[in-house]
C-alpha positions as CSV (number, residue, x, y, z in Angstrom):
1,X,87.4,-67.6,-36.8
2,X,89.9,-64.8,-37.8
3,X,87.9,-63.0,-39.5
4,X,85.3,-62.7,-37.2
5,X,88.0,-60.8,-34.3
6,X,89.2,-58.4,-37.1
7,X,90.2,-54.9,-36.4
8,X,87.2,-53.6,-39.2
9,X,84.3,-54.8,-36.4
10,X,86.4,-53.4,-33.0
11,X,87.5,-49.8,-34.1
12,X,83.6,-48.9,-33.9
13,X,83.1,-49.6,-30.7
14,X,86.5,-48.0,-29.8
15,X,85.5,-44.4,-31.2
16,X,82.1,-44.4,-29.9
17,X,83.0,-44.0,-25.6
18,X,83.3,-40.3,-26.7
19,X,80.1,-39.6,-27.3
20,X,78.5,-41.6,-24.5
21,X,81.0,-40.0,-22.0
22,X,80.1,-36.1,-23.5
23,X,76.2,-36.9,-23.0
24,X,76.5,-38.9,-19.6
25,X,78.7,-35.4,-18.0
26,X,76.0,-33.0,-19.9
27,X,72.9,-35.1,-18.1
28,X,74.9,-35.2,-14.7
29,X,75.2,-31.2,-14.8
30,X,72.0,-30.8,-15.6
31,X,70.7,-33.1,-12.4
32,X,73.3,-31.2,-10.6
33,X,71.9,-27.5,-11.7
34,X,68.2,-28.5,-10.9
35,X,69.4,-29.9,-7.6
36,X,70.4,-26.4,-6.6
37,X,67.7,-24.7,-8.1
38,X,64.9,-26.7,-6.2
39,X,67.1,-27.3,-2.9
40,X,69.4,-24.8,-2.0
41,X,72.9,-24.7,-1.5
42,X,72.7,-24.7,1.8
43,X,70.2,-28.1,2.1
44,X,72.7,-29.7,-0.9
45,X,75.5,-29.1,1.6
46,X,73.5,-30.9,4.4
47,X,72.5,-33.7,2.9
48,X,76.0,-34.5,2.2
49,X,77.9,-33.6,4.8
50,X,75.3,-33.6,7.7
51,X,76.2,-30.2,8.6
52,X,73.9,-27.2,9.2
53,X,72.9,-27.6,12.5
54,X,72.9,-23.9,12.6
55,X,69.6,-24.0,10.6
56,X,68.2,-26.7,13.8
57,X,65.6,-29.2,13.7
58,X,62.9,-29.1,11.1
59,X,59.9,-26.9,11.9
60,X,56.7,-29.2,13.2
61,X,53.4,-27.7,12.2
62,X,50.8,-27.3,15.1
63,X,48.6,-29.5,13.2
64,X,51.3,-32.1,13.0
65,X,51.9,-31.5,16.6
66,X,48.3,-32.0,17.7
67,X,48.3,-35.3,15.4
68,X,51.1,-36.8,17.3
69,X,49.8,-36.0,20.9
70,X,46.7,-37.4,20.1
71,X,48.0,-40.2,18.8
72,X,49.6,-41.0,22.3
73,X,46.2,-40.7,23.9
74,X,45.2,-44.6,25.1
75,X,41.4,-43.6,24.4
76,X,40.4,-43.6,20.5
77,X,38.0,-40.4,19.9
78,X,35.5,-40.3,17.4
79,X,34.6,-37.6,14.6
80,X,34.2,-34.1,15.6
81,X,30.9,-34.5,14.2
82,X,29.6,-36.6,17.2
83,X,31.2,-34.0,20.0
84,X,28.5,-33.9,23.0
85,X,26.1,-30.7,22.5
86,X,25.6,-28.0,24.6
87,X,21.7,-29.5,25.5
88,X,23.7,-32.3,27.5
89,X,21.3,-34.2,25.0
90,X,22.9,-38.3,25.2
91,X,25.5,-38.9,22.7
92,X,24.2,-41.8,19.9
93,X,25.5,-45.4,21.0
94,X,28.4,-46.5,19.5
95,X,30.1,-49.7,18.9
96,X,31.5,-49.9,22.2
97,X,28.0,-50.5,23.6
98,X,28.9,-54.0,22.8
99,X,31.6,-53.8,25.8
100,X,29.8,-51.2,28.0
101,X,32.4,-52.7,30.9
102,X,35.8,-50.6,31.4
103,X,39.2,-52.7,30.6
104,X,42.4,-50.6,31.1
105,X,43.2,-49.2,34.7
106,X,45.6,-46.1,33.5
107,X,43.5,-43.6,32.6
108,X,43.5,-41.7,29.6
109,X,45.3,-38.5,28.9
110,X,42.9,-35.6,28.6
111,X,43.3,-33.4,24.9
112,X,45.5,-30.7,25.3
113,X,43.1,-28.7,23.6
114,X,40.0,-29.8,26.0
115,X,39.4,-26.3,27.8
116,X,40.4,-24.2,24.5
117,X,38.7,-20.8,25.5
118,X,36.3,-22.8,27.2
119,X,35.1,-24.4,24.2
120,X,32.0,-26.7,24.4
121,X,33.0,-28.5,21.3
122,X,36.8,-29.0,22.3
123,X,37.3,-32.2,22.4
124,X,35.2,-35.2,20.4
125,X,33.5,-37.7,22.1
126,X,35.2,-40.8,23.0
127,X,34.4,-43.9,20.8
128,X,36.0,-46.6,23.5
129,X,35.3,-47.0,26.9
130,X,38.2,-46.9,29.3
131,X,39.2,-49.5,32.1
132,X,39.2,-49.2,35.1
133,X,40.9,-52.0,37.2
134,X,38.2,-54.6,37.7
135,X,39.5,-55.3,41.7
136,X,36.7,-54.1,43.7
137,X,37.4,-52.3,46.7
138,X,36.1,-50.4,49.6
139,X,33.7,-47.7,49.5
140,X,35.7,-44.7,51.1
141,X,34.9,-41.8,50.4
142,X,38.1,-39.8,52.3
143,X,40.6,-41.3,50.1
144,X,44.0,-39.9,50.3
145,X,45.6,-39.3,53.7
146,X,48.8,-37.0,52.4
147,X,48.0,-33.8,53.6
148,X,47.2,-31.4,51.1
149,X,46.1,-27.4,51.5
150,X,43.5,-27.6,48.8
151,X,45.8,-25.7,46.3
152,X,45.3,-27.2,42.6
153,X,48.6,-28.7,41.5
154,X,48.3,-28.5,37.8
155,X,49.1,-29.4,35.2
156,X,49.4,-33.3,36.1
157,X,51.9,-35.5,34.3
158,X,49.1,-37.0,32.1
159,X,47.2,-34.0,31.2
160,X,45.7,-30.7,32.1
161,X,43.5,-32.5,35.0
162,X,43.9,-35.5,36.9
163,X,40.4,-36.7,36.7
164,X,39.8,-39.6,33.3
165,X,36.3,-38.1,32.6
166,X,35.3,-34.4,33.1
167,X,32.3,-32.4,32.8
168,X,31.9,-28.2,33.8
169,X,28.6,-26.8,33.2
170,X,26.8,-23.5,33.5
171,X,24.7,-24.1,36.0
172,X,22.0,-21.1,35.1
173,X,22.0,-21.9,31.3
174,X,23.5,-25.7,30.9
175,X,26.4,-24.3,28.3
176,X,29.4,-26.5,28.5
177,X,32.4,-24.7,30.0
178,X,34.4,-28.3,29.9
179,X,34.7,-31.7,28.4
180,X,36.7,-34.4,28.0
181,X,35.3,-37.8,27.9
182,X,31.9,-37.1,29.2
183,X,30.3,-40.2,27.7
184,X,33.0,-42.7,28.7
185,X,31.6,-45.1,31.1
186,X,33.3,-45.5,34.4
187,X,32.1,-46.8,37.7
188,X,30.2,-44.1,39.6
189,X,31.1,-45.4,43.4
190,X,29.0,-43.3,45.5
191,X,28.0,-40.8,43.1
192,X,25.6,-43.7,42.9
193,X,23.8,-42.2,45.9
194,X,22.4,-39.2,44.4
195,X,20.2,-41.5,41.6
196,X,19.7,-43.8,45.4
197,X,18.5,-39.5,47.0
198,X,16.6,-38.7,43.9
199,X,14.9,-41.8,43.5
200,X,13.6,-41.9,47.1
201,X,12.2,-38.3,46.6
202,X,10.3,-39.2,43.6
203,X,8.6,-42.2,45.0
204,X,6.2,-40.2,46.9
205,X,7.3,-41.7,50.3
206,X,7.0,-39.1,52.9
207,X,9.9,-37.8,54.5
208,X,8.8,-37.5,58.2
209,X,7.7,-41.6,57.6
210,X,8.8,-43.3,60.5
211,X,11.9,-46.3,59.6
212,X,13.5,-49.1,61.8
213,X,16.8,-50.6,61.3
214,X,16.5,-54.1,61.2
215,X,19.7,-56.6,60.1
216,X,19.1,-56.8,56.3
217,X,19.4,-53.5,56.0
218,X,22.9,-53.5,57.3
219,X,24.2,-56.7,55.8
220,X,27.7,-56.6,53.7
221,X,28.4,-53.3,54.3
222,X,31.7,-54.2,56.0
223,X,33.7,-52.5,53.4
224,X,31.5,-49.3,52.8
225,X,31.2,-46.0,54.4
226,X,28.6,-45.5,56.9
227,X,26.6,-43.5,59.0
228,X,26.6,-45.2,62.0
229,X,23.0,-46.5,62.7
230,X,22.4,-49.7,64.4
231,X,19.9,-52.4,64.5
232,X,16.7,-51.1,66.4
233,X,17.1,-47.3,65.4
234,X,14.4,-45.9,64.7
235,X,14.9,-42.4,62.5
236,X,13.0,-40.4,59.5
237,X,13.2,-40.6,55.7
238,X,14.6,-37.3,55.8
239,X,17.2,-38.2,58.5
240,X,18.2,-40.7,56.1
241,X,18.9,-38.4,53.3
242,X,21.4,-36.6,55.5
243,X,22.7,-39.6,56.4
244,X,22.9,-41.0,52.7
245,X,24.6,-38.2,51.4
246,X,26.6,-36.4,53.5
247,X,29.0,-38.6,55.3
248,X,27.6,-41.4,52.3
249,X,26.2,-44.1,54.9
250,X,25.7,-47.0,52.6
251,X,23.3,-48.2,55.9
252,X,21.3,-45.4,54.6
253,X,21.1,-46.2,51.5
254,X,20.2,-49.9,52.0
255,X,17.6,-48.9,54.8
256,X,15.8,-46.3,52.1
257,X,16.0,-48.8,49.5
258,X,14.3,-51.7,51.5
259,X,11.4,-49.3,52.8
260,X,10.6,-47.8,49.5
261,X,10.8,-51.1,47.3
262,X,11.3,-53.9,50.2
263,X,14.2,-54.8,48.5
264,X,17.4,-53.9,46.9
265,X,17.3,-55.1,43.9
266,X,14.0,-54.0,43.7
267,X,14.5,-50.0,44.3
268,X,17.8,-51.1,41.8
269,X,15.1,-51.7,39.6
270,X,13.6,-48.3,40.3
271,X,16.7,-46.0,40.0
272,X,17.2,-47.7,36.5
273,X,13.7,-46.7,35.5
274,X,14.3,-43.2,36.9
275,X,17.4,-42.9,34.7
276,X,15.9,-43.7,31.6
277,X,13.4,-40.9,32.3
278,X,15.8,-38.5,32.7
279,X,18.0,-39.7,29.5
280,X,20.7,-41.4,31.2
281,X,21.3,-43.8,28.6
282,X,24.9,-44.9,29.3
283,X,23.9,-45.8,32.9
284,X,23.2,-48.9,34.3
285,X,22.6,-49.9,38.3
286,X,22.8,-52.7,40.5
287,X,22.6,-51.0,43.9
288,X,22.1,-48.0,45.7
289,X,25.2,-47.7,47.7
290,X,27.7,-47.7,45.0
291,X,29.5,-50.8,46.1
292,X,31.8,-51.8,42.9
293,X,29.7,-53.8,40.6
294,X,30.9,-54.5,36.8
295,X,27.4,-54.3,36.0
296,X,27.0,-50.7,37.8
297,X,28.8,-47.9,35.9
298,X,27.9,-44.1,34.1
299,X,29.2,-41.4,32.8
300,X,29.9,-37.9,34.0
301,X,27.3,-36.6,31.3
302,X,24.9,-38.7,32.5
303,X,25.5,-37.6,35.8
304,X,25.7,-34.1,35.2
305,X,21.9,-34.3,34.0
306,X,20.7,-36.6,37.1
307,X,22.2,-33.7,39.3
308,X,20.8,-30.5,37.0
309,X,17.4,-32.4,37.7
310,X,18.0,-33.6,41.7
311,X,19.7,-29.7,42.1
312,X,15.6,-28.6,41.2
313,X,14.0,-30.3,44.3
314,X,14.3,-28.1,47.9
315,X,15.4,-30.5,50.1
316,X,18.1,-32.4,48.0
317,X,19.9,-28.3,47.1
318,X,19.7,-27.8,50.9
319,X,21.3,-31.7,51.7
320,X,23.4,-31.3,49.0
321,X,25.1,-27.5,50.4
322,X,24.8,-28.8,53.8
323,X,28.3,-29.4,55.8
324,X,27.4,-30.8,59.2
325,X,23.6,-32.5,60.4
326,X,22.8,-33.8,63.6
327,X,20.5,-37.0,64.1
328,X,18.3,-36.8,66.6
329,X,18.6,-39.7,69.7
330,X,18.5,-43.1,68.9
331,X,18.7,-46.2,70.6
332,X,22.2,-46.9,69.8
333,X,23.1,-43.3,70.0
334,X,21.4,-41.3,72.4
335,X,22.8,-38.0,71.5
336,X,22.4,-38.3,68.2
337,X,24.9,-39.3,65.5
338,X,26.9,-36.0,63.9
339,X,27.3,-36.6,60.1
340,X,29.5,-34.2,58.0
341,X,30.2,-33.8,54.0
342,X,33.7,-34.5,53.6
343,X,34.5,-31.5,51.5
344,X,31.9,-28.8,53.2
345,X,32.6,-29.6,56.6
346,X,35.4,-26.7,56.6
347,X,38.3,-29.2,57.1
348,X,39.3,-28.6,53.3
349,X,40.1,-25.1,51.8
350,X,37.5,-24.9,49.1
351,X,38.0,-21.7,47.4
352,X,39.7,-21.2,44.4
353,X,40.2,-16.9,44.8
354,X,37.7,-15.8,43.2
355,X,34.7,-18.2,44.4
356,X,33.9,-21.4,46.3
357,X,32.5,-24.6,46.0
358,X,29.3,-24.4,47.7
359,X,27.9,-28.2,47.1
360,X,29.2,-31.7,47.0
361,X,28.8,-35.4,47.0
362,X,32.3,-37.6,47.1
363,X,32.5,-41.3,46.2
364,X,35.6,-43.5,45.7
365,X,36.8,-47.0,45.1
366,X,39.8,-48.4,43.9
367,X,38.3,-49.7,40.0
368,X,36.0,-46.2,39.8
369,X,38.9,-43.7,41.4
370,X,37.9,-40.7,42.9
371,X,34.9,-39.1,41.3
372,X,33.2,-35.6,42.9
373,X,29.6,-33.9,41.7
374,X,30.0,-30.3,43.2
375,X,28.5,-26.8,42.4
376,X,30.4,-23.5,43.1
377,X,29.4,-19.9,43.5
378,X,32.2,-17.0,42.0
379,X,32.2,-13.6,43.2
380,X,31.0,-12.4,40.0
381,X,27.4,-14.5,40.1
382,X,28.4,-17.1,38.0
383,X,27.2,-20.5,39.4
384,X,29.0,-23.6,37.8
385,X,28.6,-27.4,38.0
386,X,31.1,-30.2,37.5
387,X,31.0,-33.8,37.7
388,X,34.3,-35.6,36.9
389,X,35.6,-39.6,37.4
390,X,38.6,-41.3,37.6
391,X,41.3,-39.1,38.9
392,X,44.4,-40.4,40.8
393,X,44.2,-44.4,39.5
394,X,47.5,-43.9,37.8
395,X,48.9,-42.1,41.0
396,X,48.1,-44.8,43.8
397,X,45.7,-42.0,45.5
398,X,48.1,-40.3,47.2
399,X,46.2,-37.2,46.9
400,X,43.0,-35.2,46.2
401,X,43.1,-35.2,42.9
402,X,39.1,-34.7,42.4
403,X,39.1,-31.7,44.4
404,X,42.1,-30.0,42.6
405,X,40.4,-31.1,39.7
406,X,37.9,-29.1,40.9
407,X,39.5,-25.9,42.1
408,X,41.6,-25.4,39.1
409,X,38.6,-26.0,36.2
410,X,36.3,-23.7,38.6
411,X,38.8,-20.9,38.4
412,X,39.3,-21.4,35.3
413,X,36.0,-20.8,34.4
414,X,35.2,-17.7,37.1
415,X,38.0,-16.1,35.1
416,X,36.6,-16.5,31.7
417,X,33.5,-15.7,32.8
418,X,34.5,-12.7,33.5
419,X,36.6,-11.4,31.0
């Protein structure tokens, strides 16, 4: 047992903590000389002490900055490789075709980068649909009763526009000026009414034909915008153009409907097939007022090629720039009933300094927000067209977010144009 604790066995050990101690301090200056080396004094010092706020915060790349703001965006974007063309060509269907219906009310954030030097690949094409709320509402089409002086208020809390989905066309050459979520689907209230216009035109009824009010025709409209027309009134297709599109009379819409299909759902059946034909592929429709339906909804690209093709027939460009019509007599009106367009009527400034908005159509309910199809001359030449959806949701419609949407991407544009 003795011999087993004996001094001969522990000296060893004793002597041998000088060595260990002379390599462990050589290893720890080295770490410490290669700390400096790669680092800095200065970041050494930091790290320690958590000084060095002269240097301030560390510098955030753009790309890194772009990756985070995106990020925040509630709709998810797809590859840059499926951005929409400048042909207004359909983008492919995607996954959310599945879902076509939208499910969030807020609506999504446009890219900051979205009108990049008017770039008509600036922002990707959404891969989700967005959501709006699914409470249907009435069908005015004046919504907002703050006053306002037309002047664009920009840039909105949420974005550069108010509006969810945007589109701004050329309208000479069809380049895209604009985009940002052009083939989300959204309800298309009573933008609904130009595919209702268009599809009347097309059917080859005649537009001095002779048509009578009768009560179907003005059942459930309680809710909905109207022209005014009674049971018993007799007026003209073309009367009921006006009266469809300028102060949006959903009476004129069911009454065109029933005489060119004898039904709704049959001239529903109609506007869907005119859609396909003109490549409206993320568009479905129900009726031709643009009452909320879940089953009725579009997209502002969609829309932008129903009114490029409407925008070629005569008498739909001369509705469509028209502020004020008079009806002639009618039974329940016999001087006539005076319909205006919201937006040309003069009651609204429409200019935007160096041109005006020269052509409209409105439409607004609570799940679709307020969505505007317009066209506007600048002083240079330039015509353009935009169609956007789903401004002021997220702001309780307590102004007219469309049409300073409007202004502020049209004067945009009349000033790259001409530089």
């Amino acid at each position: 047992m003795s011999g087993r604790k004996g001094g001969t066995r522990l000296a060893p050990r004793k002597t041998s903590f000088l060595p260990v101690a002379m390599v462990c301090l050589i290893l720890l200056s080295l770490a410490a000389a290669l700390s400096v080396f790669l680092l800095g004094p200065r970041d050494i010092l930091n790290r320690f002490t958590g000084s060095g706020s002269d240097a301030g915060p560390p510098a955030v790349s753009q790309d890194t900055q772009a990756s985070s703001e995106t990020s925040q965006s509630p709709v998810s974007y797809s590859s840059p490789s499926a951005e929409p063309s400048d042909s207004l060509s359909p983008a492919p269907q995607t996954s959310s075709e599945a879902d076509p219906h939208p499910s969030k009310e807020t609506a999504p954030s446009p890219s900051p980068s979205a009108f990049a030097e008017l770039s008509p690949t600036a922002v990707p094409t959404p891969s989700t649909d967005i959501s709006p709320s699914p409470a249907a509402s009435d069908d005015e089409d004046t919504p907002g009763e703050v006053p306002y002086d037309g002047s664009p208020r920009h840039p909105p809390p949420n974005g550069d526009i108010y509006s969810a989905c945007a589109l701004l066309t050329d309208l000479d050459t069809g380049r895209v000026l604009y985009v940002n979520n052009a083939d989300t689907r959204n309800y298309p209230a009573s933008l609904t009414k130009i595919l209702t216009c268009v599809t009347v035109l097309d059917s080859g009824i005649g537009i001095d034909e002779p048509v009578v009010f009768t009560a179907p025709m003005l059942e459930g409209l309680e809710d909905a915008s109207v022209a005014g027309f009674r049971e018993g009134d007799a007026v003209t297709v073309k009367d009921l153009l006006y009266g469809l599109m300028l102060p949006s009379g959903a009476d004129c819409a069911n009454a065109l409907a029933i005489t060119s299909a004898g039904s709704a759902e049959g001239f529903a059946e109609m506007m869907n097939e005119k859609a396909a034909q003109l490549g409206m592929s993320r568009s479905h429709f129900v009726n031709p007022t643009g009452l909320h339906d879940p089953e009725q909804y579009s997209t502002v690209r969609d829309m932008t090629r129903l009114l490029s093709y409407a925008l070629k027939n005569a008498l739909f460009s001369d509705i469509f720039t028209t502020g004020e019509y008079i009806m002639p007599p009618t039974a329940s009106s016999p001087e006539g009933i005076k319909v205006k367009n919201y937006i040309l009527s003069g009651d609204l400034e429409i200019s935007f300094g160096s041109g005006s908005i020269i052509g409209a159509k409105t439409g607004f309910t609570t799940p679709a927000g307020q969505c505007l199809a317009s066209i506007a001359a600048a002083d240079s030449g330039a015509r353009f067209m935009l169609v956007t959806m789903g401004a002021g949701r997220e702001f309780d419609f307590d102004g007219r977010y469309s049409i300073a949407d409007a202004l502020y991407l049209y004067a945009m544009a009349a000033e790259k144009t001409r530089e």
